[in-house]
C-alpha positions in Angstrom: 69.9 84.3 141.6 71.1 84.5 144.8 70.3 80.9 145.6 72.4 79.4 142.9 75.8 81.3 143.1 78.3 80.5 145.6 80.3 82.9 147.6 84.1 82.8 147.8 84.1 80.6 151.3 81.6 78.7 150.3 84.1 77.6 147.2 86.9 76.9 148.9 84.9 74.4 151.3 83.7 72.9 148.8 87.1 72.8 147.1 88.9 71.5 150.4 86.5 69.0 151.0 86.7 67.7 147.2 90.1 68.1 146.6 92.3 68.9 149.0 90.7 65.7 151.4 91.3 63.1 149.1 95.0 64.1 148.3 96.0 64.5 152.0 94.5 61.2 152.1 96.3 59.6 148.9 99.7 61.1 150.5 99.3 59.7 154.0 98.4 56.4 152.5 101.7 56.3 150.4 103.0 57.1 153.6 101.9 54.2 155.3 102.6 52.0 151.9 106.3 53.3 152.0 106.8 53.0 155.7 105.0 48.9 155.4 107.7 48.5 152.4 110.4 49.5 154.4 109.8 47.4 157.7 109.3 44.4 154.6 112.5 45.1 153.4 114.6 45.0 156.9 112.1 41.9 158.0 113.8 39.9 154.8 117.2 41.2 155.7 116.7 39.2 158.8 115.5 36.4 157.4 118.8 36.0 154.9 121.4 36.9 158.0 119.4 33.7 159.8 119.3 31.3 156.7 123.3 32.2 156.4 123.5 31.3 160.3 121.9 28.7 160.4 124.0 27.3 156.9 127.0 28.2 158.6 126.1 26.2 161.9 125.3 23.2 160.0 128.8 23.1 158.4 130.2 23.6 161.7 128.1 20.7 162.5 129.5 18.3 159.7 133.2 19.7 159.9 132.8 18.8 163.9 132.2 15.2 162.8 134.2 15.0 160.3 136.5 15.7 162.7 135.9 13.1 165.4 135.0 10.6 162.7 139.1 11.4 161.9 140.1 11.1 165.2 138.7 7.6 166.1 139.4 5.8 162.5 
């Protein structure tokens, strides 16, 4: 009978290795998904603040002829 039943550290390795592994696992990869989520987040941030530039700069762009268009007609 002795071959069959496990003893108390034999248990918890078997535990740790089933149990414990694959949930530090699951928590480091939500982690890593939270962490890639936020860097997403600030990259589109950037990406609106240069679309608004760039809008802005084009109007600049028409006003300035707009403008010398006035002055010589």
């Amino acid at each position: 009978m002795t071959g069959t039943s496990l003893d108390n550290s034999q248990f918890r390795r078997i535990l740790a290795r089933n149990v414990a592994l694959p949930l530090g696992l699951s928590v480091l990869s939500a982690a890593v998904f939270v962490a890639i989520i936020a860097y997403l987040v600030s990259v589109l941030n950037w990406v609106e603040h240069s679309q608004e530039v760039i809008g802005k700069a084009n109007e600049v762009n028409k006003l300035v002829s707009d403008m010398e268009a006035g002055m010589r007609g």
